[in-house]
C-alpha positions as CSV (number, residue, x, y, z in Angstrom):
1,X,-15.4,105.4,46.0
2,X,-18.7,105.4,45.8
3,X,-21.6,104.5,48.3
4,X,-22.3,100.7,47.6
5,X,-18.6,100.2,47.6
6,X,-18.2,101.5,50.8
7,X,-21.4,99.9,52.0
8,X,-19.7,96.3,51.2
9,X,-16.8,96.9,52.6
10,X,-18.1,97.9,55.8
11,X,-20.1,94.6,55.3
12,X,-16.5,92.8,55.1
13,X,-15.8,94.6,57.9
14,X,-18.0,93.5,59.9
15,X,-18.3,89.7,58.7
16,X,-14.4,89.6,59.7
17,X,-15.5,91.0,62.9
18,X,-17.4,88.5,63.8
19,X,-15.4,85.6,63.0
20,X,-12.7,86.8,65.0
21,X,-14.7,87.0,68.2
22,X,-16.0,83.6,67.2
23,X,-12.5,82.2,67.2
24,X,-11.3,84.5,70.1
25,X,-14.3,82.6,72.3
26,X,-12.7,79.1,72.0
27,X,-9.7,80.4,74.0
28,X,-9.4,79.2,77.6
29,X,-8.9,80.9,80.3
30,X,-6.2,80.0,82.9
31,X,-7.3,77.5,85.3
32,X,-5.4,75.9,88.5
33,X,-6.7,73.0,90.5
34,X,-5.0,71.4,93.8
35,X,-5.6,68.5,95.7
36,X,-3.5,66.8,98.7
37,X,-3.3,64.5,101.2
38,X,-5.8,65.5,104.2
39,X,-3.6,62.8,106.5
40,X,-0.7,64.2,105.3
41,X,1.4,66.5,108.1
42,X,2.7,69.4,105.9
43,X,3.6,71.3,109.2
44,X,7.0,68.4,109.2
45,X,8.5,68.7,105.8
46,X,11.2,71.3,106.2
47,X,13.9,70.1,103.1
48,X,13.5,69.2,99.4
49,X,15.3,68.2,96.5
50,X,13.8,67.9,92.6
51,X,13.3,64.4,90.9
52,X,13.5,64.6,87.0
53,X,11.0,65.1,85.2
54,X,9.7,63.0,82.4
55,X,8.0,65.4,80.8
56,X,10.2,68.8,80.9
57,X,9.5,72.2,79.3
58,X,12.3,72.9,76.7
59,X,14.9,75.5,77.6
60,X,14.5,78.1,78.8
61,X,11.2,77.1,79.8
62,X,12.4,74.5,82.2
63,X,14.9,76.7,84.3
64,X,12.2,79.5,84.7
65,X,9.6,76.5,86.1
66,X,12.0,75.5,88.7
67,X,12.8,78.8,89.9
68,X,9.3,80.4,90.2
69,X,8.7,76.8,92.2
70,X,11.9,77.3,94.0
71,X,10.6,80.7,94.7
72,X,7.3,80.0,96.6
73,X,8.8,77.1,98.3
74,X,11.4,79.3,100.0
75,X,8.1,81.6,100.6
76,X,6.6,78.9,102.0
77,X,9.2,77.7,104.9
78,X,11.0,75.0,103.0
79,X,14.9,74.8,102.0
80,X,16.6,73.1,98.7
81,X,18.8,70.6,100.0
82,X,21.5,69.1,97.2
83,X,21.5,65.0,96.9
84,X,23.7,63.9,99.4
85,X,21.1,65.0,102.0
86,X,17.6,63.0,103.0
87,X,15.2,65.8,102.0
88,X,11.5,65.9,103.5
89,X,9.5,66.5,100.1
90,X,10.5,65.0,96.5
91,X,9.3,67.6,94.0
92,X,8.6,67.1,90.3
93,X,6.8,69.0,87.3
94,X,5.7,68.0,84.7
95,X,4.3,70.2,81.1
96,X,2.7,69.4,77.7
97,X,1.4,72.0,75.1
98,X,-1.1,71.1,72.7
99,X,-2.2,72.8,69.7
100,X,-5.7,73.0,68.1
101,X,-6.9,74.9,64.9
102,X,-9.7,77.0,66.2
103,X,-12.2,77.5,63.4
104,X,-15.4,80.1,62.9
105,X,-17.6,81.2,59.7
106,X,-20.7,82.1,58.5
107,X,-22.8,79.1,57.1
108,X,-25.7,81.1,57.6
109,X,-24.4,84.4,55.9
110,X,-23.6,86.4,59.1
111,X,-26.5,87.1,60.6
112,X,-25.5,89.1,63.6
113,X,-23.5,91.5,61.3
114,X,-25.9,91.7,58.8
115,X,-28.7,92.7,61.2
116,X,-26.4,95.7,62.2
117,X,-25.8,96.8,58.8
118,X,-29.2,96.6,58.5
119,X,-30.6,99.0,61.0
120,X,-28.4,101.1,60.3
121,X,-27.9,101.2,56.3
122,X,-31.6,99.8,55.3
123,X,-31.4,96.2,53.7
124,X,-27.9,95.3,51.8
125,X,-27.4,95.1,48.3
126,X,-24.8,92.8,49.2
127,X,-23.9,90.4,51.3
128,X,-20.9,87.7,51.8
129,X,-21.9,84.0,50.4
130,X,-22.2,80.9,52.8
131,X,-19.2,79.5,53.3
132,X,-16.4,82.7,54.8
133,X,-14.2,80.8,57.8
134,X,-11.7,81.7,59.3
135,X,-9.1,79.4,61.3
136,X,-6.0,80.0,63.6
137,X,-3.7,77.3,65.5
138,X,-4.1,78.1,69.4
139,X,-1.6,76.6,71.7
140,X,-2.6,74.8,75.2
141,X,0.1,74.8,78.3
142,X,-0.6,72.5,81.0
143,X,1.5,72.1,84.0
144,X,1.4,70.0,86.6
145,X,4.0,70.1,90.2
146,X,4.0,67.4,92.6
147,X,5.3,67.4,96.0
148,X,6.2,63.3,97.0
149,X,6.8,62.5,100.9
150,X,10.6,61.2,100.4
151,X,10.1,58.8,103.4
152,X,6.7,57.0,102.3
153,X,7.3,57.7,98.6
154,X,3.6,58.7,98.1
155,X,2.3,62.2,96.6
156,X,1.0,64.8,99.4
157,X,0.5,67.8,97.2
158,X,-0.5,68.2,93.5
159,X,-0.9,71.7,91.5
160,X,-2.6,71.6,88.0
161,X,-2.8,74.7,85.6
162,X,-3.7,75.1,82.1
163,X,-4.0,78.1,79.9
164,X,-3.8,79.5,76.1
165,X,-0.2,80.1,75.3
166,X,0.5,83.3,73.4
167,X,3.0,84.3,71.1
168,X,5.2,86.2,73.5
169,X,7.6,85.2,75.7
170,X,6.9,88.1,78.0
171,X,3.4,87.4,78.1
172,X,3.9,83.5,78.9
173,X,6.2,84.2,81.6
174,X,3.5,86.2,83.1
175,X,1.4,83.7,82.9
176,X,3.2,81.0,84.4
177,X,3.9,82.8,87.5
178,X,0.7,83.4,87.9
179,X,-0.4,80.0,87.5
180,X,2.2,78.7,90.1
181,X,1.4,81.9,92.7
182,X,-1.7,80.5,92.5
183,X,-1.2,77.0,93.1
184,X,1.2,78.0,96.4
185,X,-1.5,80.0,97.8
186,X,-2.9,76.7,98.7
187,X,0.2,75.4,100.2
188,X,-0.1,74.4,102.9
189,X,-3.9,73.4,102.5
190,X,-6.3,75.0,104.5
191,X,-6.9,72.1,106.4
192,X,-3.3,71.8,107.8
193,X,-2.5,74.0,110.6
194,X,0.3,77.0,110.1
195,X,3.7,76.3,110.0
196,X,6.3,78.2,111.3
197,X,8.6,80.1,109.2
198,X,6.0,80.2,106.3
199,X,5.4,83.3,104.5
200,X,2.1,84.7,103.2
């Protein structure tokens, strides 16, 4: 392999380079909003049961939801009641995924690469056309968990997360207890006074 054949493919190189952090920018990162009620008395809701939800997560998805909800609602003071008992708090999810093609090139013939290769190489003999993209499918997960006052049938508490999905299970699972640790850690609000028997 001679010099100039190295030279362009450490040109390649770097053009591929490029793109990728390109389309690895447009990922997003995991946020988690909550807003309440701030006349709403979190101290007296004690039970709760689930509604269904109209917009599930497919299986298994939709088990491991309700349990890591399940999970910091126990944390949190409160106790699953089954149907045939009034509950305090009504709580619902609800998820979407959304998928977008993520695409990045180099119209202008990679400029930041080829100003690299160029202090350190001297100018190029030669350099990638106009026109190189690349393109990937990126998946959005949004999930949103409403606690309802049973007795007023109004919503108290709302939890909103979205994030980039990946393409492991492991690593979604992850992320979704993250995203709804998060959400609890604002449960009750701040503006409510401490409850007993919650956790921190």
């Amino acid at each position: 392999m001679n010099l100039t054949t190295r030279k362009s493919g450490l040109v390649r190189s770097l053009c591929l380079l490029l793109l990728m952090m390109l389309a690895e920018s447009g990922s997003i990162a995991q946020k988690v909003h909550v807003e309440f009620d701030e006349s709403a008395d979190f101290c007296r809701f004690k039970t709760y049961t689930w509604l269904e939800s109209k917009h599930p997560a497919e299986e298994p998805w939709a088990q491991r939801v309700m349990t890591a909800i399940d999970r910091q609602l126990v944390r949190k003071g409160l106790q699953k009641v089954d149907g045939g008992t009034s509950p305090d708090l009504e709580i619902v999810y609800n998820s979407d995924i959304k998928e977008r093609t993520i695409s990045a090139g180099c119209d202008y013939g990679c400029v930041l690469a080829e100003y690299l290769f160029n202090q350190v190489y001297g100018p190029p003999r030669f350099w990638p056309q106009p026109g190189s993209w690349v393109s990937e499918v990126e998946k959005n997960g949004s999930l949103v968990v409403g606690l309802v006052d049973a007795s007023a049938k109004n919503m108290v508490w709302r939890g909103m997360a979205t994030d980039t999905l990946s393409d492991k299970s492991e690593k979604n699972e992850r992320k979704l207890n993250k995203a709804i640790n998060k959400m609890f850690k604002k449960y009750p609000p701040k503006k409510a006074r401490r409850c007993s028997g919650e956790r921190v």
